[in-house]
C-alpha positions in Angstrom: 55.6 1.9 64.2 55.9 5.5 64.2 57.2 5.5 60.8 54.4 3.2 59.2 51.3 6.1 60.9 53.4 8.8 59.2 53.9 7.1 56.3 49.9 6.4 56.1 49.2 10.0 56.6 50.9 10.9 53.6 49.4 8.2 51.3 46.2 9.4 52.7 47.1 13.3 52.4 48.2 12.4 49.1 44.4 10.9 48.2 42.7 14.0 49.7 44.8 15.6 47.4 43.7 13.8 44.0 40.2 13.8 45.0 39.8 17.6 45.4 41.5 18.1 41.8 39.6 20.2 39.8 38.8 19.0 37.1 40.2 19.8 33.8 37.8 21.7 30.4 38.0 18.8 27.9 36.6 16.6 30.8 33.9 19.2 31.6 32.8 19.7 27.8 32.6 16.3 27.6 29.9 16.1 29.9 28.4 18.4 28.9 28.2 17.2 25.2 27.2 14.2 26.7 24.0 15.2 28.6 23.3 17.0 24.8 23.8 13.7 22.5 20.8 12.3 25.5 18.9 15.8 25.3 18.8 16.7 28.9 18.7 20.5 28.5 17.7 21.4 31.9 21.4 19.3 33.2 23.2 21.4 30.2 21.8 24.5 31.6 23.8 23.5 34.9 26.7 23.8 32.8 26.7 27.5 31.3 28.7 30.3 32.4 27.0 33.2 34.3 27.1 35.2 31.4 25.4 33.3 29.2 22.8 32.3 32.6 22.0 36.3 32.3 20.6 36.0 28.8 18.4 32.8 29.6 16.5 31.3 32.2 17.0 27.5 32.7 13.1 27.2 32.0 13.5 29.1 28.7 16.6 27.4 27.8 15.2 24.0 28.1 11.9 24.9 26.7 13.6 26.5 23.3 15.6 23.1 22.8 12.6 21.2 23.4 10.3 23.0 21.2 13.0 22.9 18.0 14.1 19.9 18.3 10.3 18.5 18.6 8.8 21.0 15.8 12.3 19.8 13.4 11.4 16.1 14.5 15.4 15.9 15.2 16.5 12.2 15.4 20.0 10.4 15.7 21.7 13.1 17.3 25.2 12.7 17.4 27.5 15.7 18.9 31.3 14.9 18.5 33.9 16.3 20.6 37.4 14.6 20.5 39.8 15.7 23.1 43.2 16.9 22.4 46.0 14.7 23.0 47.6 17.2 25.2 45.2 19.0 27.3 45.6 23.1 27.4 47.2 25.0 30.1 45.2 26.3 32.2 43.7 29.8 31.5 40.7 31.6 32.3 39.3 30.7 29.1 39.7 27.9 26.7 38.2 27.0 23.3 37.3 23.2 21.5 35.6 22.3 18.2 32.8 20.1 17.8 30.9 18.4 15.0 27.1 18.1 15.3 24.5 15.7 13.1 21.6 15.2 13.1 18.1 14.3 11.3 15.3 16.2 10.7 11.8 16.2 9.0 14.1 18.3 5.8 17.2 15.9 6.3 20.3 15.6 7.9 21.4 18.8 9.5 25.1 18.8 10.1 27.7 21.7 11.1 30.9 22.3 13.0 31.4 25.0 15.8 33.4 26.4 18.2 32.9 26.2 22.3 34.3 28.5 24.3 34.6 27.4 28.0 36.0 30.1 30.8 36.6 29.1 34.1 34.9 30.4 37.3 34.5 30.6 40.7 31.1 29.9 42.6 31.1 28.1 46.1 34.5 28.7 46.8 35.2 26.2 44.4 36.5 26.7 40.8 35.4 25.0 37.7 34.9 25.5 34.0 31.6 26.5 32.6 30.4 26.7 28.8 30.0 30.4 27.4 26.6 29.6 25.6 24.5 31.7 22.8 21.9 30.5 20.2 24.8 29.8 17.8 25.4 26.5 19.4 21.4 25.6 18.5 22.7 26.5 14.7 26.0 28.5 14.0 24.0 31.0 12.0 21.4 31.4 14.6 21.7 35.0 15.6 19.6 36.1 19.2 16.6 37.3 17.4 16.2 35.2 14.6 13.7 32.3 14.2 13.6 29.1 12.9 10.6 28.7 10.0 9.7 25.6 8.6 7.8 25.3 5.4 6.2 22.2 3.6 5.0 21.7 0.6 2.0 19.7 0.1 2.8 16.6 -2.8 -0.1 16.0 -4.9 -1.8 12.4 -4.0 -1.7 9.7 -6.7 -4.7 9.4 -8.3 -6.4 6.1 -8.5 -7.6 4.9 -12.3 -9.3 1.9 -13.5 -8.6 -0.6 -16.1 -9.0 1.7 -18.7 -7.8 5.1 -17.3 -11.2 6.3 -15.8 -10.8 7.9 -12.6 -12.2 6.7 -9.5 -10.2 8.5 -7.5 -8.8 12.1 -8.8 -7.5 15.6 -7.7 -10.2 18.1 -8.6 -11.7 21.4 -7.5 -14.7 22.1 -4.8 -16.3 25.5 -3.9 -14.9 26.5 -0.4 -17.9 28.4 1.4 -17.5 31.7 3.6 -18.7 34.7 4.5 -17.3 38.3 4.9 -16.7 38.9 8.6 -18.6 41.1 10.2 -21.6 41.5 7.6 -22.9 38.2 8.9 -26.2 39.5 11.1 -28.8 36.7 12.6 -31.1 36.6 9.6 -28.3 35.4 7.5 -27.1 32.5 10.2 -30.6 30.8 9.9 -30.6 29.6 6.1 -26.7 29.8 6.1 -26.6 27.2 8.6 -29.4 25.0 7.1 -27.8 24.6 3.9 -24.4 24.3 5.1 -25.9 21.8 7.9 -23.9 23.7 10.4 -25.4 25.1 13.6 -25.1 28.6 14.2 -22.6 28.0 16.9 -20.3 26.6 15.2 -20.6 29.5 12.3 -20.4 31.9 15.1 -17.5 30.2 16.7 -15.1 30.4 13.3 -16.5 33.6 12.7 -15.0 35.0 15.9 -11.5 33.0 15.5 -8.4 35.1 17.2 -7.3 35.6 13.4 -10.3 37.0 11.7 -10.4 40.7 11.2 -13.5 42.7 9.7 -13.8 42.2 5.7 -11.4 39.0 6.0 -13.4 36.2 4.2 -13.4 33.1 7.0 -14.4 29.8 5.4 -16.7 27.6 6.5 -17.3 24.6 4.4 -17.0 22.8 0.9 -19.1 22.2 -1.0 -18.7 19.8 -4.1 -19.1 21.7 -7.8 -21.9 19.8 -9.4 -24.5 20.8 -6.2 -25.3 24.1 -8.3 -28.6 24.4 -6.7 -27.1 24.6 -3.3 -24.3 27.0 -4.0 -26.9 29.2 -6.2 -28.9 29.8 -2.8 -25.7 30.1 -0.6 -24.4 33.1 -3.0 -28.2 34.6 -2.8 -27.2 35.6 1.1 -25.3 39.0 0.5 -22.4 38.1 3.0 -21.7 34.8 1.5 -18.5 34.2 -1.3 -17.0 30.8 -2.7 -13.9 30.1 -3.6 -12.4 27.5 -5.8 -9.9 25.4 -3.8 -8.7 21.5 -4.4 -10.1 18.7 -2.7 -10.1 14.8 -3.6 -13.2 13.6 -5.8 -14.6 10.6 -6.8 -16.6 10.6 -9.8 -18.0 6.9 -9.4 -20.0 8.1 -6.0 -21.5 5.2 -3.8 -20.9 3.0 -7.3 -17.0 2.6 -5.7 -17.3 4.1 -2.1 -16.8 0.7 -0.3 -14.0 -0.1 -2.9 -12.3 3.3 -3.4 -12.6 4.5 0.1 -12.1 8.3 0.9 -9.4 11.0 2.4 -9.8 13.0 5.6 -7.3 14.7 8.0 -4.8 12.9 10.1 -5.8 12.5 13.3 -3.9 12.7 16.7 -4.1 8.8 16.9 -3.5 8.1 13.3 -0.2 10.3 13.6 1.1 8.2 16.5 0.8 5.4 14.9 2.5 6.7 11.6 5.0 9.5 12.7 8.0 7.1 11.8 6.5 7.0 8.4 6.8 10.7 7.7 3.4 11.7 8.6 3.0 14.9 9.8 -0.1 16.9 11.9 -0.8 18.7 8.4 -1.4 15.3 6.3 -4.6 14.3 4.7 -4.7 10.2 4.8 -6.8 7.9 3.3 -9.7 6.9 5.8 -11.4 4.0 4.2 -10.9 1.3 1.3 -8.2 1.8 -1.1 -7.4 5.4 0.0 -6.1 3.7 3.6 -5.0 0.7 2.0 -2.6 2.3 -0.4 -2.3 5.2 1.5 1.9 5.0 1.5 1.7 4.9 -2.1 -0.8 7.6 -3.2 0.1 9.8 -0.3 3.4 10.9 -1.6 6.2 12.7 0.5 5.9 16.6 2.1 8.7 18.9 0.7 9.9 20.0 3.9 12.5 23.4 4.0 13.7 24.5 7.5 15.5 28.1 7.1 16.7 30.7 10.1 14.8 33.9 9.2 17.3 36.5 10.1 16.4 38.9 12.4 15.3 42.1 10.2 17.5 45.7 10.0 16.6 48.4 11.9 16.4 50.2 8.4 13.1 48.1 8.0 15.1 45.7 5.1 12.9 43.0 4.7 14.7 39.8 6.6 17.1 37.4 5.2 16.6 33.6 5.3 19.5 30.8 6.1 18.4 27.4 4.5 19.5 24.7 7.2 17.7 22.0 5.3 15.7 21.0 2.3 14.1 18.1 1.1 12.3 18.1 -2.1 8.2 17.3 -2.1 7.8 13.9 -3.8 3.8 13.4 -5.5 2.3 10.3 -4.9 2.0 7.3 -7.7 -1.3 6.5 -9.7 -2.5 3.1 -8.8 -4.5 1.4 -11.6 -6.7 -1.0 -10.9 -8.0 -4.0 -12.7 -11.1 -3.1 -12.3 -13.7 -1.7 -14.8 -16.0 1.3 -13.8 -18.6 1.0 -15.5 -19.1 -2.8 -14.9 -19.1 -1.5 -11.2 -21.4 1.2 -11.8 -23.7 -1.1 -14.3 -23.3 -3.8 -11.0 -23.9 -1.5 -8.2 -27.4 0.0 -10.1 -28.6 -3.2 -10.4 -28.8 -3.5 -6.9 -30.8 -0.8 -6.5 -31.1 -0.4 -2.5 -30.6 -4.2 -1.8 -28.5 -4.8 0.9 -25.9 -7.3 -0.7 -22.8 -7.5 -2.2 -21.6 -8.4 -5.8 -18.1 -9.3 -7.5 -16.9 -9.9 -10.9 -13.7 -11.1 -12.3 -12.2 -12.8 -15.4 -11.5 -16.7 -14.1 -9.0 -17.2 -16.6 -7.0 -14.1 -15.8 -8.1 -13.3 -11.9 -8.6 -10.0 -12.8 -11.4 -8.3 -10.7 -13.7 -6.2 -12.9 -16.1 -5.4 -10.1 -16.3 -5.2 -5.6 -19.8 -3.9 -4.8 -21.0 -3.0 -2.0 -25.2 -2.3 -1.0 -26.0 0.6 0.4 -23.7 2.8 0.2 -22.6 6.4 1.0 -21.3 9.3 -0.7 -17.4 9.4 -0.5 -17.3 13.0 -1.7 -19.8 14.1 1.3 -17.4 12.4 3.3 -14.2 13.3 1.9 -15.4 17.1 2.6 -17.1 16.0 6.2 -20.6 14.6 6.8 -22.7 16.8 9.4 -23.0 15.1 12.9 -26.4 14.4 12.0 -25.8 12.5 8.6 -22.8 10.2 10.4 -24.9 9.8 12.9 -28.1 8.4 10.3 -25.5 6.4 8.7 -24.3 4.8 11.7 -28.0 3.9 12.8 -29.1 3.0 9.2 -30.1 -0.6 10.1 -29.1 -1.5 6.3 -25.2 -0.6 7.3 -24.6 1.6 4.5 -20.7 1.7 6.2 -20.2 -1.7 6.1 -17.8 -3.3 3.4 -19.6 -6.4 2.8 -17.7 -7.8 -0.3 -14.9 -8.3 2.6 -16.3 -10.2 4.9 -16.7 -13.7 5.1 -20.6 -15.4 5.2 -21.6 -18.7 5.3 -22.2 -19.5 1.6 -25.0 -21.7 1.7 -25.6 -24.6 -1.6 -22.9 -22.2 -3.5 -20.1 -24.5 -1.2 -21.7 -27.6 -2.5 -19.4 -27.7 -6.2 -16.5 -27.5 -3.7 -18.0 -30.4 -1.4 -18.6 -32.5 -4.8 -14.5 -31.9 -6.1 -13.5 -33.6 -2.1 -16.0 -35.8 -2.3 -15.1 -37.1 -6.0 -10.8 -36.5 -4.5 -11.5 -39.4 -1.7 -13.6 -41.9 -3.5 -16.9 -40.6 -1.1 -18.9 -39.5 -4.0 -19.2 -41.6 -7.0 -21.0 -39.6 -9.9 -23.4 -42.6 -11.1 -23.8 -43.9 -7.9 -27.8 -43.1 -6.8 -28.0 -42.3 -3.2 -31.6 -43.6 -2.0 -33.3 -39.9 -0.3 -36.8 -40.3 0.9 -38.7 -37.0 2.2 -37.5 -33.9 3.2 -36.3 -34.5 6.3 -33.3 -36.9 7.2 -30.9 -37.4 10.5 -27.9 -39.9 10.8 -29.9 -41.8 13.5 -31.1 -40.8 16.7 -28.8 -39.5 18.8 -29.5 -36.4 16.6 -32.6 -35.9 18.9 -34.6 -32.8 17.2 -32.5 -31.8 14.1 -32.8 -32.7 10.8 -31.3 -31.7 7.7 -33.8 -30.5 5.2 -34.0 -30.1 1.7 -36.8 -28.3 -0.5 -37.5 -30.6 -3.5 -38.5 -33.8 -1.3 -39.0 -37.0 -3.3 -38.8 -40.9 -3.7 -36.3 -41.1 -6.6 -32.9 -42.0 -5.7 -30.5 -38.8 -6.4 -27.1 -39.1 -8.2 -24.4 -36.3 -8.1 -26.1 -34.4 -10.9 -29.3 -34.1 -9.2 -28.1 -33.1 -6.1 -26.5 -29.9 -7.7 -29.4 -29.6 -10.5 -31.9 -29.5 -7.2 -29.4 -28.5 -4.7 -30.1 -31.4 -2.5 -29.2 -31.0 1.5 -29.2 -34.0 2.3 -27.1 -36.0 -0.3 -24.2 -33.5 0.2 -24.8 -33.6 4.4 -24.2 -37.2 3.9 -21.4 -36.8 1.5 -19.6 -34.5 4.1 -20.2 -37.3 6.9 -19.3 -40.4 4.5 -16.1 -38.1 3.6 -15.1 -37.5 7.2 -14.1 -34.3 8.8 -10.3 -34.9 8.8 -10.6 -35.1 4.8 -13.0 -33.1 3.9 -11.4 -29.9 6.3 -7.8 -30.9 4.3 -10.1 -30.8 1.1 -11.6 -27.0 1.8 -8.1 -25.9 2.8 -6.7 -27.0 -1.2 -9.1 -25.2 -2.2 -7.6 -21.8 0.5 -10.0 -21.9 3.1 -8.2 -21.3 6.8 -5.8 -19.0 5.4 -4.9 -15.3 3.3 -5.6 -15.0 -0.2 -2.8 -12.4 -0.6 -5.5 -10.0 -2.1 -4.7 -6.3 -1.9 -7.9 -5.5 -0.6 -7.8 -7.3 2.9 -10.4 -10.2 3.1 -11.6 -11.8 6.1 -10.3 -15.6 5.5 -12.6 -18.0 4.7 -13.3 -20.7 7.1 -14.4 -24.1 8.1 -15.1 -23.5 11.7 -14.5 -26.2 14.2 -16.8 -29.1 13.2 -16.7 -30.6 16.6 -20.2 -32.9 16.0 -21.5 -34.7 12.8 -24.7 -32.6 12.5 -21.7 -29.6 12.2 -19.6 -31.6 9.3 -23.2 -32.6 8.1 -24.6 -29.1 8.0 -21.2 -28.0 6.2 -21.6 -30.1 3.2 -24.3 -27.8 2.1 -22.4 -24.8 3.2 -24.3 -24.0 6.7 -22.7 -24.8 10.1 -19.6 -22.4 10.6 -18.2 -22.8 7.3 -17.7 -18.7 6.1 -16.3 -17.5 2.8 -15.9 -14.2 1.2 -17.4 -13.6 -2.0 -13.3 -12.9 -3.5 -12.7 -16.3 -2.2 -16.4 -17.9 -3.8 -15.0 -16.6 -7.4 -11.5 -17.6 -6.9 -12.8 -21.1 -5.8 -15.0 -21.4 -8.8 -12.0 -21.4 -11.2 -11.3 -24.9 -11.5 -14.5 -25.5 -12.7 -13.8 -23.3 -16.1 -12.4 -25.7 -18.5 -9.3 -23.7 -19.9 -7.8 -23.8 -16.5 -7.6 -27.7 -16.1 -8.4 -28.0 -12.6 -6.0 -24.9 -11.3 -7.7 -22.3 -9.1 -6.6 -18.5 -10.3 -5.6 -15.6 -8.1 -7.9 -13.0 -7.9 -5.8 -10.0 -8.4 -7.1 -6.0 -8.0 -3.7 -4.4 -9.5 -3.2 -3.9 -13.2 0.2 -4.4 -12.8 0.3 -7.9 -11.2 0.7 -10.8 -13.1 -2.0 -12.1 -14.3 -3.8 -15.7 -14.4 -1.7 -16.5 -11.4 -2.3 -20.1 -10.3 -3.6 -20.1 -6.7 -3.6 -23.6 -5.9 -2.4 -26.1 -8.3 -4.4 -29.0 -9.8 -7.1 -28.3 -6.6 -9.4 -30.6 -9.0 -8.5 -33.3 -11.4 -9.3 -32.5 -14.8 -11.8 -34.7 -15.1 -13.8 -34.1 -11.9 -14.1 -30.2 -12.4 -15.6 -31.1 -16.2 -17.7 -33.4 -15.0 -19.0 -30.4 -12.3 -18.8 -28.2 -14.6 -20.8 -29.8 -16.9 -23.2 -30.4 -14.1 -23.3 -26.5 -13.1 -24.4 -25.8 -16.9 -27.4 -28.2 -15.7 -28.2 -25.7 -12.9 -29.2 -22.9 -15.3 -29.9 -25.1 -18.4 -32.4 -27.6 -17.4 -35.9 -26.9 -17.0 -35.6 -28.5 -13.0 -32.5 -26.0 -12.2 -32.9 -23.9 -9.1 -31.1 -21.5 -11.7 -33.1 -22.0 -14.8 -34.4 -18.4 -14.8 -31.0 -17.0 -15.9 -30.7 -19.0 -18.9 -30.5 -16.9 -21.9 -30.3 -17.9 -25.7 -27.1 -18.4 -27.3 -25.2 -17.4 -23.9 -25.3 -20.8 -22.0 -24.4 -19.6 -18.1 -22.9 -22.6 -15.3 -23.8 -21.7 -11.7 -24.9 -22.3 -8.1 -27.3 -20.8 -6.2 -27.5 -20.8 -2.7 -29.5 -19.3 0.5 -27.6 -19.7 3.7 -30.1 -19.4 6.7 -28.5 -17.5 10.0 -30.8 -18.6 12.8 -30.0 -19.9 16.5 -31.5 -23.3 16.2 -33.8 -25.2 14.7 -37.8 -24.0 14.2 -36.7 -20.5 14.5 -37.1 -18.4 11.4 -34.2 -17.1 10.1 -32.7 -14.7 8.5 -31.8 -15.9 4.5 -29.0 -14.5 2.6 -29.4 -15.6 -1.2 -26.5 -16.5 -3.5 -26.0 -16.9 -7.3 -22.5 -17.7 -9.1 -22.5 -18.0 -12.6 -20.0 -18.4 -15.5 -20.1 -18.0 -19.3 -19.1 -22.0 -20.3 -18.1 -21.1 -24.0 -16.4 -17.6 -23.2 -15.1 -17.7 -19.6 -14.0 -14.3 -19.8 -16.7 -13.4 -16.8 -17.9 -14.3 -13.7 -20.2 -12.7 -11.2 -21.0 -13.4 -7.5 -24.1 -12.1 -5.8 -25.1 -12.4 -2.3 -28.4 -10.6 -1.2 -29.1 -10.5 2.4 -32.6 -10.9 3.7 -34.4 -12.8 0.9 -36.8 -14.9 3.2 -40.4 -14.6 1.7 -39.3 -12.7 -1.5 -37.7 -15.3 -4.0 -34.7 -16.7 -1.8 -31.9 -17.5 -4.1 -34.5 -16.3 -7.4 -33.5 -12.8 -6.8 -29.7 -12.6 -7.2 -30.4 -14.9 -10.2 -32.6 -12.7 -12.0 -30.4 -9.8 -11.1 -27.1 -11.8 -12.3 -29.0 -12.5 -15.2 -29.5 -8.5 -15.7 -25.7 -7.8 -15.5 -24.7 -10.6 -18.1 -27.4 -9.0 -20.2 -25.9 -5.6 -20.0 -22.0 -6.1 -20.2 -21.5 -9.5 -21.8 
């Protein structure tokens, strides 16, 4: 028994033994490197020998990794120490080599150093600390030198349209500023009415930590062509201009909606695109195209980061050490299919109206115009609209900031060609079949209690297919949508895209048919009211089968020169013979003395179309607000089609004044 306790206190004298073994440098640098490869400089700092501890504080050690690596954006770091097979004897001091890589805003950073590790007593206990200096930041990182990082700024794509013409180009602007310190109070009071600034914010960059008497300290741009403006800023004595460049757009409100404009990243806009390569210093694209296509246009930073040597005590200027480089890449030209001055003849016609108007080629898909009414002016708010003027913009109640041609509105009596094609599909509408209407008022029975469908031209005669779209009748196409069923006439709309992405570069809100959960809602959608909602992309796009050289296929609407062109959508959407027999019926809409579109007919340039006015109320008896449609093609040379939709047209013409002003555009560019 004796022998078995002594035995035990060996084994267990033997274990104190191993436990208090100190441990060896290669497993100390190890953990050290790896507390590095996770960035924990405040355990590293735990690691350093007292010498190096003398030179830096922990706070300053782990503030000065912090800072570079954040400032260098340093990514997949990856420190590499393999241990030798043997491990060293044991000296005071012993040295390893290790590999470091890394990226960085410039590149991948990559070098091999030396670590020297000496071993020390503290506690009464020995152990083996790292001997650190800057050079283990960067080899050639001397105490005393700095890190710089330089960018340089690519030049942003321009973008072009159909025929070259900018709408979208890198020009020049007049940077406005005064002389510092020459600047008295009778110069802030007209300075800062004509550069709509308050004179606390003039005051406030005029007494920024950098700005030294005689320095010129800018204030604002100002674009070139507002001479009159600029003529009475250089009038004040203290005042100078500069020519600097700045994004314009030579189109104006014509192509803001469309085109979009540029501004400074933001702090939320750079979280969101930091793992793209953004950067604080970045000017992005804020609206339309610009933020769209920003990737594209933007282009990509050259980026240099360099270790400015410390400079000689003989005053030699200082030397720099490139760590990485990365070479500034410009942005690509987009060109559009669009055509400028079809958008700029479009968007005149408008005139103020608060609407929206698009044009393409139906054979080809290719857009010619997106209009939007009102506008705003995309160089004013490329250079920075006063609080005042976003605020009157915001408040405008025409919603001069709102991109109409995107979003989806019930359509109104334009639906009703697209009702006629399901009908016709199914076997619910029969072309010579006369559907006895009498009145103007009609409900599927009772049940309907209050509501009835109405429709303007009331009469005895019996109305066939080509009447109703001649007269735009109500109630034969609410009754076509309840005799075609909701089932078929929702899978009918969708053939024709509605419900889902139009794969259009500029994003659309999808067209939809809404729920039709009642037959007064399927009823009320025959004639395009209850929930149905369609852009006016989608109204041209869906118009396409009707034009004869594309036998019943619906085109893509394209906005990029360089995509195909006459894409087919949907194929065969409409039999050939249904879309010529609407057709044919559409030419009766403008052609016929009785056409709700008869006012755009013009000699010798025979137009198709639809008119509409879609009525947004809350039920029944209330008056509501009309929006007025007109769609119209050429039927001999289909090489244009425009869509108009003017919002509140109640008690001014309805659906007469987009056709009068459709009529205006086919007069100018056909």
């Amino acid at each position: 028994m004796k022998k078995l306790v002594a035995i035990m206190f060996l084994l267990v004298a033997f274990t104190l033994v191993g436990c208090s073994k100190e441990p060896t440098p290669e497993e100390r640098f190890s953990d050290y490197i790896a507390l590095w490869n996770k960035q924990k400089f405040d355990k590293m700092y735990d690691y350093l020998s007292k010498d190096a501890k003398q030179n830096i504080t922990k706070e300053e050690f782990t503030n000065r990794y912090k800072k570079i690596y954040e400032d260098l954006q340093i990514t997949d770091l990856k420190i590499d120490f393999k241990k030798p097979k043997k491990d060293k004897e044991a000296k005071e001091q012993v040295h390893y080599s290790f590999t470091a890589k890394m990226n960085s805003v410039a590149g991948t950073i990559q070098f091999t150093h030396k670590a020297k590790l000496q071993e020390e007593e503290r506690d009464d206990k020995k152990n083996w600390y790292v001997d650190w200096n800057t050079e283990y930041i960067f080899p050639k990182l001397k105490e005393g030198d700095t890190i710089g990082l330089s960018t340089v700024t690519p030049k942003r794509g321009e973008i072009l349209d159909r025929n070259g013409n900018g709408l979208a180009v890198n020009g020049q602007v007049y940077e406005v500023g005064v002389v510092a310190g020459k600047a008295d109070e009778a110069v802030l009071e007209p300075l800062s009415a004509l550069l709509k600034m308050s004179k606390e914010q003039i005051n406030k960059a005029l007494s920024a930590s950098w700005v030294k008497p005689g320095m010129f300290v800018p204030l604002k741009k100002v674009p070139m062509d507002d001479k009159e403006r600029i003529s009475q800023l250089v009038a004040l004595e203290p005042v100078q201009t500069r020519k600097v460049g700045a994004r314009i757009y030579p189109y104006g409100q014509a192509a803001a909606q469309l085109v979009g404009y540029v501004g400074a990243i933001t702090e939320d806009e750079l979280a969101k695109r930091k793992e793209k390569g953004y950067t604080s210093r970045d000017v992005i694209g804020k609206r339309g195209l610009e933020q769209v296509l920003d990737e594209q246009l933007k282009g990509t930073s050259g980026v240099k980061i360099v270790i400015k040597k410390k400079a000689g005590a003989d005053g030699a200027a200082s030397e720099e050490v490139v760590l990485a480089e990365k070479p500034v890449a410009d942005g690509k030209d987009v060109k559009l299919t669009i055509d400028a001055d079809v958008q700029a003849s479009v968007f005149e016609e408008l005139a103020g109206e608060a609407g929206t108007v698009a044009a393409m080629n139906p054979v080809t898909g290719e857009t010619l115009a997106l209009v939007s009414s009102p506008s705003f002016d995309p160089n004013q708010a490329a250079l920075g609209f006063s609080a005042e003027e976003w605020k009157a913009l915001q408040e405008d109640k025409q919603q001069p900031l709102t991109t109409r041609f995107k979003q989806a509105y019930a359509p109104g009596s334009v639906l009703k060609p697209l009702t006629a094609a399901v009908g016709l599909a199914n076997g619910a509408i029969k072309p010579s079949e006369a559907v006895p209407i009498l009145g103007a008022q009609w409900q599927k029975d009772k049940s309907w209690g209050g509501y009835f469908v109405t429709r303007v031209h009331a009469g005895t005669d019996s109305v066939d297919l080509e009447k109703a779209l001649v007269l735009s009748d109500n109630i034969y196409f609410a009754q076509a949508a309840l005799k075609i069923g909701k089932d078929a006439f929702v899978d009918g709309l969708k053939k024709f895209g509605f419900d889902e992405e139009l794969g259009y570069t500029f994003p659309l809100e999808k067209s939809v048919t809404g729920s039709l959960d009642n037959d007064i809602a399927l009823a009320d959608s025959g004639y395009g009211q209850g929930q149905i909602q369609m852009s006016i992309v989608h109204l041209l796009s869906s118009y396409t089968p009707f034009v004869s050289v594309n036998g019943g296929n619906m085109i893509k609407p394209v906005l990029l020169a360089d995509e195909k062109q006459g894409q087919v959508l949907k194929e065969a959407v409409v039999s050939a013979e249904h879309a010529g027999l609407i057709a044919a019926d559409l030419r009766k809409v403008v052609g016929d003395a009785s056409g709700t579109a008869h006012a755009a007919e013009m000699a010798d340039y025979p137009l198709a179309g639809k008119t509409g006015t879609a009525e947004i109320k809350q039920k029944q008896g209330e008056t509501g607000v009309e929006n007025g449609w007109f769609i119209a093609y050429n039927t001999n040379e289909p090489s244009l089609m425009v869509a108009m939709m003017v919002e509140n047209v109640q008690g001014r013409g309805g659906s007469g004044i987009p056709v009068k002003l459709v009529k205006n555009i086919f007069t100018k560019i056909k």
